[in-house]
PALUMBA-105031 format. One line per 5 residues: number of its first residue (from 1); for each residue x, y, z of C-alpha. Coordinates in steps of 0.1 Angstrom, whole numbers, always signed. Example, Ala and Ser with C-alpha at 12.3 -4.5 7.8 and 13.67 -1.06 7.14 Angstrom:
PALUMBA-105031
1	+123,-45,+78  +137,-11,+71
//
This chain:
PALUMBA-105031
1	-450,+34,-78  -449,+10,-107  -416,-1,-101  -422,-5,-63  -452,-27,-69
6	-429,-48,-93  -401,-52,-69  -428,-63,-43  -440,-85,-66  -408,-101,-79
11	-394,-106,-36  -428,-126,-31  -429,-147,-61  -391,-153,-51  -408,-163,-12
16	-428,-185,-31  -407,-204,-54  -380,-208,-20  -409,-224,+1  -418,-248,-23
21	-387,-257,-32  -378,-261,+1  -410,-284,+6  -405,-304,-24  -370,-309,-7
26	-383,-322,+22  -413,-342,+12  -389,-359,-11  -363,-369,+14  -395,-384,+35
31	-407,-396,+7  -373,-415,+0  -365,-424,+39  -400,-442,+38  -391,-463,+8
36	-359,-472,+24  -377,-484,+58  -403,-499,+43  -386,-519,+6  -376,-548,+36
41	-410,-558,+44  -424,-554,+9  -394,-579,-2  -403,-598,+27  -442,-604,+20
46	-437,-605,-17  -411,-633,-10  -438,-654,+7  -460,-656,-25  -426,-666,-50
51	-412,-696,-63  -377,-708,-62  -374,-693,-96  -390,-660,-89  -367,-656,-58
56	-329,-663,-77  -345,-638,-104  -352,-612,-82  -382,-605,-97  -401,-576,-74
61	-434,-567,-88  -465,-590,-84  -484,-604,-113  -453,-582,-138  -427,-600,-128
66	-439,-630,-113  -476,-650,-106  -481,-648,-69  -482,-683,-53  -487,-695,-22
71	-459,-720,-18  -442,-701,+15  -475,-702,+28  -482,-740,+19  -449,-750,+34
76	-464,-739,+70  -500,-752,+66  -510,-718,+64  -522,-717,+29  -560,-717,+19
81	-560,-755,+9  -537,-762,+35  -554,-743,+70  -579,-771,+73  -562,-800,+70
86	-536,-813,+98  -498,-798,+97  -470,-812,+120  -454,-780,+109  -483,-752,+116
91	-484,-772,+154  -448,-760,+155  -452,-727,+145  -482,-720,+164  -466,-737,+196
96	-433,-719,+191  -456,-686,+183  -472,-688,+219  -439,-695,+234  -427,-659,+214
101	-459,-641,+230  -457,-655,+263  -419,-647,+270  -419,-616,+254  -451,-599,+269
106	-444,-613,+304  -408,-599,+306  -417,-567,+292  -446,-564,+316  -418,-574,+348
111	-397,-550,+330  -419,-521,+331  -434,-526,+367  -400,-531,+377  -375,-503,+361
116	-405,-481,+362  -400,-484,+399  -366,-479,+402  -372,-450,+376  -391,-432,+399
121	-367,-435,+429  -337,-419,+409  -362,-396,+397  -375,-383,+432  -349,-398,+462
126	-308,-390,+465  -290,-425,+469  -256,-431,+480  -238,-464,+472  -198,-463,+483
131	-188,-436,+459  -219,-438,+436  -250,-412,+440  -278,-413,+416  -260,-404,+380
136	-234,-427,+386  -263,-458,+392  -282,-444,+367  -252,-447,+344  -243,-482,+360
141	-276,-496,+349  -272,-483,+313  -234,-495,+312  -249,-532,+312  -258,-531,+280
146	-218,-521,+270  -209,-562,+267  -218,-579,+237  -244,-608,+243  -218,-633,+231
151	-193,-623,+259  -223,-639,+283  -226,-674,+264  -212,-695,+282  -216,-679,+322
156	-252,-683,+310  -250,-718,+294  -228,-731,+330  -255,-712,+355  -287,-721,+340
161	-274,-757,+333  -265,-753,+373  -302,-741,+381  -322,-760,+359  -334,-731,+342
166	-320,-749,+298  -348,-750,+275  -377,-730,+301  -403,-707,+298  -385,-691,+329
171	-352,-690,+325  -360,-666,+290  -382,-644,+310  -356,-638,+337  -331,-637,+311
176	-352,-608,+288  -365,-586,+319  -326,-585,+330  -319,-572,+290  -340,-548,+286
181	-340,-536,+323  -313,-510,+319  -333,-491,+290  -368,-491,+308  -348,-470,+337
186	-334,-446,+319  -365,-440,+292  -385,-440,+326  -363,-421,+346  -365,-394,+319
191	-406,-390,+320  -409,-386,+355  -381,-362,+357  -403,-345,+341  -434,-347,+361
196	-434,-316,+390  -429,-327,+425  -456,-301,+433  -480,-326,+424  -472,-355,+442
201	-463,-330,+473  -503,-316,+469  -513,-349,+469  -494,-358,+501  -510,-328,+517
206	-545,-342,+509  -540,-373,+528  -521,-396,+502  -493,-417,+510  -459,-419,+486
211	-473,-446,+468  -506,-434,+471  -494,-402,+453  -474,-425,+426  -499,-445,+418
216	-526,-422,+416  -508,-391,+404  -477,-402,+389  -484,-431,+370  -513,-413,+354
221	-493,-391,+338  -464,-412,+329  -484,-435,+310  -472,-428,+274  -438,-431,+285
226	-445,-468,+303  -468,-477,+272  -435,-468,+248  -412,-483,+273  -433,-513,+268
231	-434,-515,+231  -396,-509,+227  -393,-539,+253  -416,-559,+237  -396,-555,+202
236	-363,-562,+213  -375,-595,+234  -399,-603,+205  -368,-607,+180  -343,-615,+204
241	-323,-647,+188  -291,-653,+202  -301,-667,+237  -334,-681,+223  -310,-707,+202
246	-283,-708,+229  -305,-720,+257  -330,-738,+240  -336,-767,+220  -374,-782,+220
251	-402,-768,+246  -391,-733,+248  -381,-723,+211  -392,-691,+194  -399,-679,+168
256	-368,-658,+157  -350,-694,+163  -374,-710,+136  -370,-686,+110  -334,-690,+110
261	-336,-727,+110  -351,-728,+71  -321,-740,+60  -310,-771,+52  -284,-793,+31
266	-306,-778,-3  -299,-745,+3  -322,-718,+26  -356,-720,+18  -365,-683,+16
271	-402,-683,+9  -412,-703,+41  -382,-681,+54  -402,-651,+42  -435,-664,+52
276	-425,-671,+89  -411,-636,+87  -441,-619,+80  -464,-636,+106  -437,-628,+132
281	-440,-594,+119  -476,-591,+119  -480,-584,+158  -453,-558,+159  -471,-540,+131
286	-510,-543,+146  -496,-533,+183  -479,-501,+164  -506,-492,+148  -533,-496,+181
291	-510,-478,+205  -497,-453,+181  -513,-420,+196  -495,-432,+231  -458,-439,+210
296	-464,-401,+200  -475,-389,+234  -442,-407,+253  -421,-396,+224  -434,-360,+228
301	-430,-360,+263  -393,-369,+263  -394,-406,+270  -377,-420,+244  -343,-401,+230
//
């Protein structure tokens, strides 16, 4: 009896020792994946506060290896001595700001509407184009995204030279909802898959139309899906660069475009690098944070893979 109590014992102090070994394990992988996502933004912001001297040293720790300043701050008016007196250069960077939210937000909101439309009719109808049914569009759609941007430069550069479109609010829009297009249809295409016909089909037998039953039904219940179809659009067109510096030059700049442009024949000045940086950061990070149980919901559901 003795010995049996001892052998019980012994197997559940072994359970124990295993299960927290194996949480230590996994806690510290976390643990070490979250410093690896996050050291970029923490060498970002701390780069803001540095002097030229600070930066070439590498220092990394505030007020240990370096005095905080505000000279990546100062360079964009932004600094507390600076914020109320009159900047050429915060007038830039707020007017290229507004450019950044207006293009981005309106051709992730056309993005949504749209590929959550044609989402919805793979989802629910059979099409037939020539030889293609509904995987092979599907898969056209996504294919899009195969060429490299640069491949596009200069059939861009010729058409919207051609239409007027160089250095326009409009011709980024149409150029961004196009981009990101393909992956709002298939993250889309994905969530209502999931949704049971039954529903819409009860709702038709009460009276409601086909839209009726999408918008009323449907769309309900998709909503975490659009809402992280609509962040993932809103990042990529957010820090999209390439096009921004290709087909603009004054009215319609970005931001992404001024944070490269910190250099000059001195060298790159990497605090007002970093400082622009974080405030184009900023937005992602407080629309991540607000819509975060939604993220979780479309991620749960299946809408993003």
């Amino acid at each position: 009896m003795t010995t049996q109590i001892f052998r019980d014992s012994s197997t559940d102090l072994a359970h124990r020792a295993q299960w927290w070994t194996s949480r230590a394990l996994i806690y510290g992988l976390l643990a070490l994946w979250a410093f690896l996502s996050l050291f970029p933004i923490y060498w970002t912001v701390t780069t803001s506060f540095k002097m030229a001297p600070d930066v070439m040293k590498g220092s990394l720790v505030p007020w240990w290896d370096f005095m905080p300043k505000w000279l990546g701050w100062k360079t964009l008016g932004l600094s507390p001595d600076t914020i109320g007196q009159d900047s050429t250069v915060r007038d830039e960077f707020l007017r290229r700001f507004l450019n950044s939210v207006i293009i981005s937000l309106t051709s992730s909101v056309l993005a949504v509407a749209l590929g959550s439309l044609a989402a919805y009719g793979l989802s629910r109808f059979s099409y037939k184009f020539l030889w293609m049914k509904n995987a092979d569009i599907s898969f056209f759609f996504i294919s899009q995204l195969i060429l490299p941007p640069v491949v596009l430069a200069l059939p861009m550069l010729v058409l919207y030279k051609e239409l007027d479109l160089l250095d326009s609010r409009v011709g980024l829009i149409a150029l961004y909802t196009l981009s990101v297009l393909p992956i709002v249809i298939w993250i889309m295409r994905d969530q209502f898959a999931g949704i049971p016909t039954e529903l819409e089909e009860a709702a038709m037998v009460d009276g409601q139309s086909v839209w009726g039953a999408y918008l009323t039904i449907v769309l309900p219940i998709a909503l975490p899906g659009m809402v992280a179809a609509m962040i993932l659009s809103l990042v990529l067109t957010w820090n999209e660069y390439f096009f921004a510096a290709l087909l603009t030059s004054t009215y319609a700049n970005t931001l992404p475009v001024m944070v490269a442009s910190q250099t000059g024949s001195q060298g790159v000045s990497w605090w007002s690098m970093a400082a622009l940086s974080c405030a184009a950061i900023a937005p992602l990070v407080i629309i991540g944070v607000l819509l975060e149980r939604f993220i979780i919901k479309g991620m749960a559901a299946g809408a993003v893979k």
